[in-house]
MDAnalysis code that builds the backbone (N, CA, C; Angstrom):
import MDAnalysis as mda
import numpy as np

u = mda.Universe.empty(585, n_residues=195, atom_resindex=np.repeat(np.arange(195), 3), trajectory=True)
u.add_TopologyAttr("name", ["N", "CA", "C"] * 195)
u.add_TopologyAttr("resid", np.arange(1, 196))
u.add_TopologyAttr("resname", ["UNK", "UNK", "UNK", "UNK", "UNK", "UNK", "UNK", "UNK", "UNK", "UNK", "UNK", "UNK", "UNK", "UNK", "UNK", "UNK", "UNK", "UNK", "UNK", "UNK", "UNK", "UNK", "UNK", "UNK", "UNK", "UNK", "UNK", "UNK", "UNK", "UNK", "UNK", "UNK", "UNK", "UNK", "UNK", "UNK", "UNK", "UNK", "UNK", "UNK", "UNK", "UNK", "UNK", "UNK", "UNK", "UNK", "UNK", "UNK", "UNK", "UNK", "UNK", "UNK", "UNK", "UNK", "UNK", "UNK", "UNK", "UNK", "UNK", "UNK", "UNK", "UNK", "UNK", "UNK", "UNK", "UNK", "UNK", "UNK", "UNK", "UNK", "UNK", "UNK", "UNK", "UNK", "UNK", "UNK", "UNK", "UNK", "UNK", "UNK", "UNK", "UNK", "UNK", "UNK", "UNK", "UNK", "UNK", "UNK", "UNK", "UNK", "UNK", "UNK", "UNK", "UNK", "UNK", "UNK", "UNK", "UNK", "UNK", "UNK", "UNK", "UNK", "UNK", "UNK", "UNK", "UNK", "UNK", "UNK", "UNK", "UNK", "UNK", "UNK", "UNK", "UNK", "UNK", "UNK", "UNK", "UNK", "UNK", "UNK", "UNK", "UNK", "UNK", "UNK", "UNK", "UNK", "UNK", "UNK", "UNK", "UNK", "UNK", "UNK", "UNK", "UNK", "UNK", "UNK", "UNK", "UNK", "UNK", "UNK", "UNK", "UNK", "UNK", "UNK", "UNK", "UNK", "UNK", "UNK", "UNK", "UNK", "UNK", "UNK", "UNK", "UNK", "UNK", "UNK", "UNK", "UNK", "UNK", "UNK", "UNK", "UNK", "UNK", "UNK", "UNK", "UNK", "UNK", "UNK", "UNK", "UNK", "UNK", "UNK", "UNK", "UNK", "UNK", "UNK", "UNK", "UNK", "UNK", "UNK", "UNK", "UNK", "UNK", "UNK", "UNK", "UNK", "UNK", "UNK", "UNK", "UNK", "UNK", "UNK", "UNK", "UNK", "UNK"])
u.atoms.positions = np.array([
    [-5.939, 13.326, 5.736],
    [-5.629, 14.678, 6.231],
    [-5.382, 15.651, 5.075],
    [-4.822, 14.993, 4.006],
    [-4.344, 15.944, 2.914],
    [-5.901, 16.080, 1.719],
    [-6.768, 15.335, 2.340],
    [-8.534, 16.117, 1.797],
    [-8.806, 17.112, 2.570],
    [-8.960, 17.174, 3.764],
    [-9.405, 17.837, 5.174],
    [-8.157, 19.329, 4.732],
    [-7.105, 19.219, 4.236],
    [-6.651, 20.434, 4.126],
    [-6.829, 21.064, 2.667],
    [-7.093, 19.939, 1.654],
    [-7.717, 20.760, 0.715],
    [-9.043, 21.226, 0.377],
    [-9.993, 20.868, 1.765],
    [-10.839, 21.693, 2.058],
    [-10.681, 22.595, 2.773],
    [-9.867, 23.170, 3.871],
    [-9.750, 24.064, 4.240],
    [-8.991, 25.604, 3.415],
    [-8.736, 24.949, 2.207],
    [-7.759, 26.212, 1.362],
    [-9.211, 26.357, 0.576],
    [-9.737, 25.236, -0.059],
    [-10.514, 25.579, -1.260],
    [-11.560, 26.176, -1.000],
    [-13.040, 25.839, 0.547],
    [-13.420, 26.314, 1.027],
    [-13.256, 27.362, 1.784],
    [-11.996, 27.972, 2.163],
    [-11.533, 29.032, 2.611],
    [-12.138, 29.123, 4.391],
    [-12.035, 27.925, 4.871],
    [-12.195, 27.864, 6.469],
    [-11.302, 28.816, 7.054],
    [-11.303, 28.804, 8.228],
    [-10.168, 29.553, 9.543],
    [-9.331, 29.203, 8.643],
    [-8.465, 30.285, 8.809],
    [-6.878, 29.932, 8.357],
    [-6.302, 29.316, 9.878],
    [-6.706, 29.483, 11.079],
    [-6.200, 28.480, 12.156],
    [-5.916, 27.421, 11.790],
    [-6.941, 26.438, 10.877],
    [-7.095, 25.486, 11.329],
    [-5.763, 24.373, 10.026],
    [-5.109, 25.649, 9.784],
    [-4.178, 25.055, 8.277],
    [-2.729, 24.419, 9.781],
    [-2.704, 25.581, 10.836],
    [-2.094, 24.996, 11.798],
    [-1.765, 23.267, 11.970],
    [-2.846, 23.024, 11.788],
    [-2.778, 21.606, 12.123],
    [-2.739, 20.724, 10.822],
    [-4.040, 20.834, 9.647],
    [-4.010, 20.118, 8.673],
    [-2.598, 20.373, 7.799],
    [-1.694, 21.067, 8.255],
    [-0.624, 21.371, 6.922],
    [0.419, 20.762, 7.733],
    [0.712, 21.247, 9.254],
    [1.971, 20.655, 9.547],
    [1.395, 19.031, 10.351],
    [0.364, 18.597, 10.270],
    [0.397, 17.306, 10.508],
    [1.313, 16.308, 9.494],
    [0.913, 16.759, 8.039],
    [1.125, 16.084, 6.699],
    [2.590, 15.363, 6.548],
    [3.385, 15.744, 6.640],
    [5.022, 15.379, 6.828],
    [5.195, 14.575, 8.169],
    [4.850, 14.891, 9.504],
    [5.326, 13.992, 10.429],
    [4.546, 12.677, 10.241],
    [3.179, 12.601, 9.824],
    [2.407, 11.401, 8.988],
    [3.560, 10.657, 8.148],
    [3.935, 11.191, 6.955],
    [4.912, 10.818, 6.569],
    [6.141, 10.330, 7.102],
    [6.774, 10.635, 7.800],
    [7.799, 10.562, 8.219],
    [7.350, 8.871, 9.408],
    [6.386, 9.195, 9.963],
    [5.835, 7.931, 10.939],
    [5.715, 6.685, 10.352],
    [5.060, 6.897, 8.790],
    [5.138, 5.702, 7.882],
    [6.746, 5.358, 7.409],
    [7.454, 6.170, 7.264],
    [8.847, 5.578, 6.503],
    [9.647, 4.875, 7.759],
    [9.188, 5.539, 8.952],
    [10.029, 5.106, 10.396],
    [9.592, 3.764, 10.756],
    [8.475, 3.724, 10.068],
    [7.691, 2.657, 10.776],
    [7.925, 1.222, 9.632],
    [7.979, 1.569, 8.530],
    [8.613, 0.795, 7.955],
    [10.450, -0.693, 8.309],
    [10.125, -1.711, 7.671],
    [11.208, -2.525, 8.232],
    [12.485, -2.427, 7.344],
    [12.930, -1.376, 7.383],
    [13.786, -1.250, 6.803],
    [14.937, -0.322, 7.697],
    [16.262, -0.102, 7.256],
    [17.355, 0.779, 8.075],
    [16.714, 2.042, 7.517],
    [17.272, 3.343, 9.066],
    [16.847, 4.333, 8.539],
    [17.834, 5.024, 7.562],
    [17.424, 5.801, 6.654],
    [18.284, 6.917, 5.815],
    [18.052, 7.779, 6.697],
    [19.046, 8.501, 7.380],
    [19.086, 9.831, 8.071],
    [19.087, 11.319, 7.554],
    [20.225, 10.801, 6.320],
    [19.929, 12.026, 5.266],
    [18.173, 12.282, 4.400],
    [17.952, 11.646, 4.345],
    [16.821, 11.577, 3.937],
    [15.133, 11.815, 4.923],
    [15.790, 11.352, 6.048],
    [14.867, 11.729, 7.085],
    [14.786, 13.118, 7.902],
    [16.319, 13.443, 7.333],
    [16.429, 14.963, 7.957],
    [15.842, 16.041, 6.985],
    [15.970, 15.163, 5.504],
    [15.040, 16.099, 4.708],
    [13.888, 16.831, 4.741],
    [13.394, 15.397, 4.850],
    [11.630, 15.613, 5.934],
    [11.751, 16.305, 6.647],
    [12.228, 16.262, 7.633],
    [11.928, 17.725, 9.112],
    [12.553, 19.082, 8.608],
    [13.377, 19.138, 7.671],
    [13.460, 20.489, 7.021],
    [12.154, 20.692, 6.577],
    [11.825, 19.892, 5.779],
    [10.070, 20.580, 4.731],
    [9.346, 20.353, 5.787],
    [9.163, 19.752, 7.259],
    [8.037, 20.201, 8.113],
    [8.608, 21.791, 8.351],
    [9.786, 22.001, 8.795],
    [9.705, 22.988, 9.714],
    [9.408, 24.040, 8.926],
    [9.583, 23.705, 7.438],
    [9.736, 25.216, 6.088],
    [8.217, 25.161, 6.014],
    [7.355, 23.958, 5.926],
    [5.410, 24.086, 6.168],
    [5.144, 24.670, 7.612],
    [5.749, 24.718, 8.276],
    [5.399, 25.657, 9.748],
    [5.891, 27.035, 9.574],
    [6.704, 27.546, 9.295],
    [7.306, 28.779, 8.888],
    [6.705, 29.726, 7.805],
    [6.368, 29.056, 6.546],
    [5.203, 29.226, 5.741],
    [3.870, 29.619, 6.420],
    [3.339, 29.074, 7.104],
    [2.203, 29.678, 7.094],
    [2.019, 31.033, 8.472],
    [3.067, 31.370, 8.594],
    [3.336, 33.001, 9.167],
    [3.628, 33.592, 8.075],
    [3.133, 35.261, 7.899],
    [3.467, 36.221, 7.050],
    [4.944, 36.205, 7.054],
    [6.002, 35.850, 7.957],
    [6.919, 36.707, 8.648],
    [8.038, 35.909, 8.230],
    [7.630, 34.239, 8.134],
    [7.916, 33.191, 7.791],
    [8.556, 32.731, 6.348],
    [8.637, 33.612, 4.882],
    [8.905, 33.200, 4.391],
    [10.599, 32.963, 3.726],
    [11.162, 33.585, 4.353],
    [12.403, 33.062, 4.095],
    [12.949, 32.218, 4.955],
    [12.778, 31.917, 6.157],
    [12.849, 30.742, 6.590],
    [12.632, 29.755, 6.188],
    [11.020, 29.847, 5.828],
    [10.749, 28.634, 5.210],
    [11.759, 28.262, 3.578],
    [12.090, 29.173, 3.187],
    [12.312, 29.107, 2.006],
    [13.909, 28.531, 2.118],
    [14.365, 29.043, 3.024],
    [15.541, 28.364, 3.950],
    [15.553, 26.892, 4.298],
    [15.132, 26.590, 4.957],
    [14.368, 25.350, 5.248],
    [14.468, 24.377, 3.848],
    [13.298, 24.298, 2.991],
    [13.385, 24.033, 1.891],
    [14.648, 23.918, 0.626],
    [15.041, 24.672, 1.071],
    [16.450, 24.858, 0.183],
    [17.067, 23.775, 0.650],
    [17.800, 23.888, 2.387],
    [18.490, 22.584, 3.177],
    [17.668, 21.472, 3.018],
    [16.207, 21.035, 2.652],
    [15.585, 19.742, 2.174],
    [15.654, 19.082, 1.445],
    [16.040, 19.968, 0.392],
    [16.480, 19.895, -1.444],
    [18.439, 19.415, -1.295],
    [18.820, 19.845, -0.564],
    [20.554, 19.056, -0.437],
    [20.246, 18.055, 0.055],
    [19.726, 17.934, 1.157],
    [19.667, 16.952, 1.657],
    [18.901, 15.568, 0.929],
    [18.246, 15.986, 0.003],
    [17.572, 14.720, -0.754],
    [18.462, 14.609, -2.084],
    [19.639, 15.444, -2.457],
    [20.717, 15.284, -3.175],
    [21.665, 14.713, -3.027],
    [21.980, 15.014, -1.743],
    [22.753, 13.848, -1.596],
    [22.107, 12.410, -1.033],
    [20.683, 12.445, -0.405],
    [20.637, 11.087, -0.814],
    [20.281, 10.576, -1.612],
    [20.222, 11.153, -3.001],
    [19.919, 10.397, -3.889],
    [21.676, 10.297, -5.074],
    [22.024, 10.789, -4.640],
    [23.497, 10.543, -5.195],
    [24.168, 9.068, -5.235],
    [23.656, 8.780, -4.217],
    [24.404, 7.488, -4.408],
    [23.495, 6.477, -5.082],
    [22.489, 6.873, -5.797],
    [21.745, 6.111, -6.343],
    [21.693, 6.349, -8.003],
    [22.859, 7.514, -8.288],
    [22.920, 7.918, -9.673],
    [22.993, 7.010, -10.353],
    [22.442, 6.549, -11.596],
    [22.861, 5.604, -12.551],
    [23.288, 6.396, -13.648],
    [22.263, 7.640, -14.240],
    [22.578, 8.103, -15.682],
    [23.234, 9.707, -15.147],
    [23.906, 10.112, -15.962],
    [24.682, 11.388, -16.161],
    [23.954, 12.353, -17.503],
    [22.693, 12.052, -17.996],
    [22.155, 12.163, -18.611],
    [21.975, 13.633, -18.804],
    [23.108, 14.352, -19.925],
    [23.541, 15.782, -20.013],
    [22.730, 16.099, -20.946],
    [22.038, 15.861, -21.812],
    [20.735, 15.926, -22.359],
    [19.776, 16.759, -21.683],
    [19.387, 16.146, -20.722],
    [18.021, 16.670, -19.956],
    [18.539, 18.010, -19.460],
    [19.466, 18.049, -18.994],
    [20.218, 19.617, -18.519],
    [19.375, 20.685, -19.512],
    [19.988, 20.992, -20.292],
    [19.543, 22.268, -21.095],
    [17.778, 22.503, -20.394],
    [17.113, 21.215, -20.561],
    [15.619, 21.361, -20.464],
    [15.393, 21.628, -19.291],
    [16.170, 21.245, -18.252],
    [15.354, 21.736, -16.565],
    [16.270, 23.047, -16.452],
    [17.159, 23.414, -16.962],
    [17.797, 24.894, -17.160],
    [17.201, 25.643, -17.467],
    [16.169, 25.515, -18.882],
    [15.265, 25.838, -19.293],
    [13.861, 26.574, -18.912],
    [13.272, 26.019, -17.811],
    [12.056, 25.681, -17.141],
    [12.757, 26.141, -16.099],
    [13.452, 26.465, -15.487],
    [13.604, 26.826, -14.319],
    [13.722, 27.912, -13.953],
    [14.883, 28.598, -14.933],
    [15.531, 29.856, -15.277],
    [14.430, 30.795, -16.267],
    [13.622, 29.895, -17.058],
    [12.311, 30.658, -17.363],
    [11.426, 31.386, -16.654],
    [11.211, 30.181, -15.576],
    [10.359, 30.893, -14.939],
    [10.846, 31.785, -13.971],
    [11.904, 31.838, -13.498],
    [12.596, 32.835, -12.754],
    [12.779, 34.189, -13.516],
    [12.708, 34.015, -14.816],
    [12.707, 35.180, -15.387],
    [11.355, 35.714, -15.308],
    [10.551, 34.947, -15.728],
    [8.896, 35.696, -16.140],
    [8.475, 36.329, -14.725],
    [9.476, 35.587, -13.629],
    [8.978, 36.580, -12.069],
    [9.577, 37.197, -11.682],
    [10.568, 37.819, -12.561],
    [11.812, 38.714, -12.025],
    [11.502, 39.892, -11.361],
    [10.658, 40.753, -12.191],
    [9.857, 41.774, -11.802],
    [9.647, 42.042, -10.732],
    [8.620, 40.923, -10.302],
    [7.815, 41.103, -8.922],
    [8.850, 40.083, -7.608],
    [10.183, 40.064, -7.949],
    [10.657, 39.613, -6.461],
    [10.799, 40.769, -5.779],
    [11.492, 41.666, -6.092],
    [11.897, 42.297, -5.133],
    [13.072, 42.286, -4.578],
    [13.448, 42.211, -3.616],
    [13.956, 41.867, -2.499],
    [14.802, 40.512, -2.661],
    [13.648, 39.611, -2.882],
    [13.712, 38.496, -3.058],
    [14.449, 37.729, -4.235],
    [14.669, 38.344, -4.992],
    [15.856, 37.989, -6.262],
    [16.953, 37.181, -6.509],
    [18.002, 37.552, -5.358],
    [18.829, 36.682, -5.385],
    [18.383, 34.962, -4.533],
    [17.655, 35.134, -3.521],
    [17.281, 33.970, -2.574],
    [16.549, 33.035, -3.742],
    [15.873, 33.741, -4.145],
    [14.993, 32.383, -5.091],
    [15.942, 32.174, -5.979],
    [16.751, 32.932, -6.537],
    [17.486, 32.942, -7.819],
    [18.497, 31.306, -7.068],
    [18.574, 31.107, -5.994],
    [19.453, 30.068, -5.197],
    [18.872, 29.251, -5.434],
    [17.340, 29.404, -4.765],
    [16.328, 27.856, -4.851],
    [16.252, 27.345, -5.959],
    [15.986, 28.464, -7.021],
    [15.480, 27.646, -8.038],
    [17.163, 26.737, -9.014],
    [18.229, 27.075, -8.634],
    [19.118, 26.314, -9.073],
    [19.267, 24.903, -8.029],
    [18.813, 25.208, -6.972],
    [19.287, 23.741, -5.955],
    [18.074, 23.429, -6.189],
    [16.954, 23.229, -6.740],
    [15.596, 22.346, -6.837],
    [16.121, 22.142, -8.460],
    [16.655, 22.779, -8.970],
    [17.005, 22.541, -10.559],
    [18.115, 20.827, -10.641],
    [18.868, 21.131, -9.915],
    [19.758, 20.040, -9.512],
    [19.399, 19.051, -9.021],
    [18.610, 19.566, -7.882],
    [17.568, 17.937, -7.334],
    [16.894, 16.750, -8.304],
    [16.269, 17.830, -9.077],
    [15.817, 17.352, -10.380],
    [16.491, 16.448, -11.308],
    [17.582, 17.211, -11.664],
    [18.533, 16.662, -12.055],
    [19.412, 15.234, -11.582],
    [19.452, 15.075, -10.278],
    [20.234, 14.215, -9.552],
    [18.935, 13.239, -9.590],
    [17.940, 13.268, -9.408],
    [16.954, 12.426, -9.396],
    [16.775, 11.733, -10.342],
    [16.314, 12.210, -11.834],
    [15.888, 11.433, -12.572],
    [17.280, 10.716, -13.128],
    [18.480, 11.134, -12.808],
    [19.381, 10.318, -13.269],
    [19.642, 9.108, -12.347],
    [18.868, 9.041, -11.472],
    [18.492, 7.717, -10.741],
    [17.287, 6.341, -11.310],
    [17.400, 6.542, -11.884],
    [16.131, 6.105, -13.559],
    [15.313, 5.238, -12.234],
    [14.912, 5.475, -10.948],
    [14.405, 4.932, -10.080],
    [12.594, 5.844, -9.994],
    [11.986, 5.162, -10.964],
    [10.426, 5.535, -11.139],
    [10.110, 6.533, -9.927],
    [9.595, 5.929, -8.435],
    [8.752, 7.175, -7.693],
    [10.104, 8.427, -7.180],
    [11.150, 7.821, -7.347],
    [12.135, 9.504, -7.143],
    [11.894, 10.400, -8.230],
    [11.706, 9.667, -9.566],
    [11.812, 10.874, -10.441],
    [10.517, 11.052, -10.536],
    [9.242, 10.812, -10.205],
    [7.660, 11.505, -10.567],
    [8.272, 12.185, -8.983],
    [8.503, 11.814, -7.931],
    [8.452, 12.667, -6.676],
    [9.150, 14.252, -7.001],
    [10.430, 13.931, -7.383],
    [11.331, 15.169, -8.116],
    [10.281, 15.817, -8.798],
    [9.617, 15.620, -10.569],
    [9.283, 16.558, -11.031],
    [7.822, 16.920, -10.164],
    [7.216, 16.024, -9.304],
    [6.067, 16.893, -8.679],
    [6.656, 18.137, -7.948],
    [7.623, 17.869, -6.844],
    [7.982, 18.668, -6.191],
    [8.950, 20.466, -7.252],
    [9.222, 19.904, -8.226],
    [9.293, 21.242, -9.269],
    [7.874, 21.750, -9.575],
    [6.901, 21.122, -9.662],
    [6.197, 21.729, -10.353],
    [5.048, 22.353, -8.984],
    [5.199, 21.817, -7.936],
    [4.741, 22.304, -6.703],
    [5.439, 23.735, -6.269],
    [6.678, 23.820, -6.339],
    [7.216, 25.327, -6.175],
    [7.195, 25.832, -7.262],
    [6.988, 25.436, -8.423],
    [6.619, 26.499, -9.323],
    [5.280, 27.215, -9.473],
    [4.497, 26.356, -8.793],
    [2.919, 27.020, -8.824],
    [3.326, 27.714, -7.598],
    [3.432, 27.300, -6.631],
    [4.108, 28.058, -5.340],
    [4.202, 29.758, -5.439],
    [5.827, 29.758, -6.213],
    [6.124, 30.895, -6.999],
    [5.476, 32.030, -7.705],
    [4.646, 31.524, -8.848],
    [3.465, 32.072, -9.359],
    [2.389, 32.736, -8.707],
    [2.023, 31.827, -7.236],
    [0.961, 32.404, -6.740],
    [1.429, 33.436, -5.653],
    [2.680, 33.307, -5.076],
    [3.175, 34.683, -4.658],
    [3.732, 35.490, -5.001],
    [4.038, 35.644, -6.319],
    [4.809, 36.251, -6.998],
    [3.907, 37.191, -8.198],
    [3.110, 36.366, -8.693],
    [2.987, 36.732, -9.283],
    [1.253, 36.027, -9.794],
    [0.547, 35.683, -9.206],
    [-1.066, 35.858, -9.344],
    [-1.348, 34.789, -8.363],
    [-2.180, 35.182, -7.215],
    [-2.433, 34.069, -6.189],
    [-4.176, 33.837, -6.476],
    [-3.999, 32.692, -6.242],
    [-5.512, 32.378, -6.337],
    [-5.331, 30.795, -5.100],
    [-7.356, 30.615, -5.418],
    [-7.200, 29.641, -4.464],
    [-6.958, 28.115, -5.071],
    [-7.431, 28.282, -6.497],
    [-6.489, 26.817, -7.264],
    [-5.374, 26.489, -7.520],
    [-4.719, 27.836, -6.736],
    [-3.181, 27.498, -6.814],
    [-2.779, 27.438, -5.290],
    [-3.241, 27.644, -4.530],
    [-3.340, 27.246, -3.154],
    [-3.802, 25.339, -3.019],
    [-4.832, 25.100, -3.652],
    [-4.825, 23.702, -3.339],
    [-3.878, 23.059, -4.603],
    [-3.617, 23.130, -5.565],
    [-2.370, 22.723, -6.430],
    [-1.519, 22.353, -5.689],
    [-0.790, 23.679, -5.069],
    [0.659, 23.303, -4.429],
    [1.066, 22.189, -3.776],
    [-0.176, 22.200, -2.722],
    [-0.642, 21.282, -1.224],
    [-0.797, 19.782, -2.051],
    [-1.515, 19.868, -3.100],
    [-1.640, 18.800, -3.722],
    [-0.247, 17.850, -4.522],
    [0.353, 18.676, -5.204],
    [1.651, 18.487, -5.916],
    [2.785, 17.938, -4.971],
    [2.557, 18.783, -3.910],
    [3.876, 18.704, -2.717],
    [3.481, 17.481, -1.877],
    [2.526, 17.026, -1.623],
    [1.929, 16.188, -0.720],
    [2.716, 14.607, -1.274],
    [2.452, 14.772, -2.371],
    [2.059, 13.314, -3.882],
    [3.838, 13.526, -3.945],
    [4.531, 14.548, -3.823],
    [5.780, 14.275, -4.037],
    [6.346, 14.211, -3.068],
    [6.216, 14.340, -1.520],
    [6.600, 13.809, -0.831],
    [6.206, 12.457, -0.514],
    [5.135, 11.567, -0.543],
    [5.083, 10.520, -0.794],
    [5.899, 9.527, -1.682],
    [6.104, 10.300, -3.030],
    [6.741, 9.270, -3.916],
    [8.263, 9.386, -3.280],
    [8.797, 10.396, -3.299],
    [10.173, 10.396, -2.919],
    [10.470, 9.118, -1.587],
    [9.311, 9.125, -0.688],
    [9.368, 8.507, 0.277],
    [9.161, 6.837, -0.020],
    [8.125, 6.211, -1.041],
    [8.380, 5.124, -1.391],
    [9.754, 4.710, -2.205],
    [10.024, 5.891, -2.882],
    [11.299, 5.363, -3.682],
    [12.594, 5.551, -2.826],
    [12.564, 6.118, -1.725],
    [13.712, 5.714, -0.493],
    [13.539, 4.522, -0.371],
    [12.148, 4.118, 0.036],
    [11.860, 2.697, 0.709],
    [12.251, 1.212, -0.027],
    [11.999, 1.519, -1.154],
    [12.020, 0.549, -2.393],
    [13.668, 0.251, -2.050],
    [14.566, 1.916, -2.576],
    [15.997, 1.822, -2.450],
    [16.451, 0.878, -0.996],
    [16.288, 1.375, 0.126],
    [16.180, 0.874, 0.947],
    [16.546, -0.473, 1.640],
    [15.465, -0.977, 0.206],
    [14.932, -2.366, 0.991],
    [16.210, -3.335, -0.005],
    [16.439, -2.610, -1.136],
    [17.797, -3.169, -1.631],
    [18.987, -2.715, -1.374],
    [19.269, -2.291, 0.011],
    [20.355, -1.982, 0.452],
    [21.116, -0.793, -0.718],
    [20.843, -0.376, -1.149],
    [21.269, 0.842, -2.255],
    [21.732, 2.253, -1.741],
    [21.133, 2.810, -0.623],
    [21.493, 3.956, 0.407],
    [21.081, 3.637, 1.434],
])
C-alpha cells in the first residue's frame, strides 16, 4: 500500500484517492502489532491512532493543526513508552538534536506565521522523543526515532518553506519506515517483558 501511495503523490493521481492509500497505512500497522503474540502496550498503541487520526486531518486544507495536534499527543505517548526502556542518559547527544531541531526552526521562522509558537512546541516534543529513544540503545526505536525526525523535517520544509513532489513522497516514505521500526522495536521489547 505504501508503493500504491507513492505512486499516487509522485504521479500526481486524484488527490481522492490519498483518502484511502494514506489512512489505510497505520491501521495496517497497528493490525500487525495486534496481531502479534505478545501483551498489548496501550500507550504505545494509542500512539498509533493519534498518527492515524493526525494522517486523516492532514490531508484537509483545514486540517493542519489538528493534525499537528494529534502528532504532538503521538510523540508523548511514544515517550513515555519508551521511558521505561531508558538505559543511557546520554547528555552528549543533547546539544546535537538541540541543534538540528532549533536550526531548523529557525531557517523557517519567517514563513510560519501564525504558526510559530505551535511548531516551536512540536519541534521540542519530537526533539525529546528523540532523545528518550536513542537512550534506549534498542536498534529499530532509535532508526524509527531519527526517521520519524527527519520525516517532519522534510514535512516542515515542504510547507513552510519549498514544496515539491520529492518531498511529498520523502515524507510518506520516512514516516512509513519509522513507523514500522518503532513498531518492531515495541515488539522485540515486548516479547522480553521490558514495557
Amino acid at each position: 500500500m505504501l508503493v500504491l501511495d507513492q505512486c499516487v503523490i509522485g504521479l500526481q493521481w486524484t488527490y481522492s484517492l490519498r483518502f484511502i492509500t494514506k489512512t489505510v497505512l497505520i491501521p495496517l500497522l497497528i493490525g500487525y502489532y495486534l496481531s502479534s503474540p505478545v501483551r498489548v502496550n496501550k500507550l504505545f498503541v494509542s500512539g498509533l491512532i493519534m498518527s492515524f487520526l493526525g494522517d486523516v486531518f492532514l490531508l484537509f486544507g483545514w486540517g493542519f493543526v489538528a493534525g499537528l495536534s494529534c502528532f504532538l499527543t503521538a510523540h508523548i505517548l511514544y515517550i513515555l513508552t519508551f521511558k521505561p526502556l531508558l538505559r543511557y542518559k546520554n547528555t552528549a547527544i543533547l546539544p546535537i538534536i538541540l541543534l538540528f531541531i532549533f536550526g531548523l526552526y529557525i531557517f523557517l521562522y519567517e514563513n510560519l506565521g501564525v504558526m510559530k509558537i505551535p511548531v516551536f512546541l512540536y519541534a521540542f516534543t519530537i526533539g525529546a522523543m528523540l532523545y528518550v529513544a536513542l537512550g534506549t540503545g534498542q536498534k529499530w526505536i532509535m532508526i524509527g526515532a531519527i526517521l520519524f525526525v527527519l520525516s517532519d523535517s522534510i514535512l516542515a520544509i515542504n510547507l513552510f518553506h519549498h514544496r515539491s513532489t520529492l518531498g511529498g513522497m520523502s515524507i510518506m516514505l520516512t514516516y512509513v519506515l519509522a513507523q514500522y521500526c518503532l513498531t518492531e522495536g515495541i515488539l522485540i521489547a515486548d516479547k522480553s517483558h521490558k514495557v
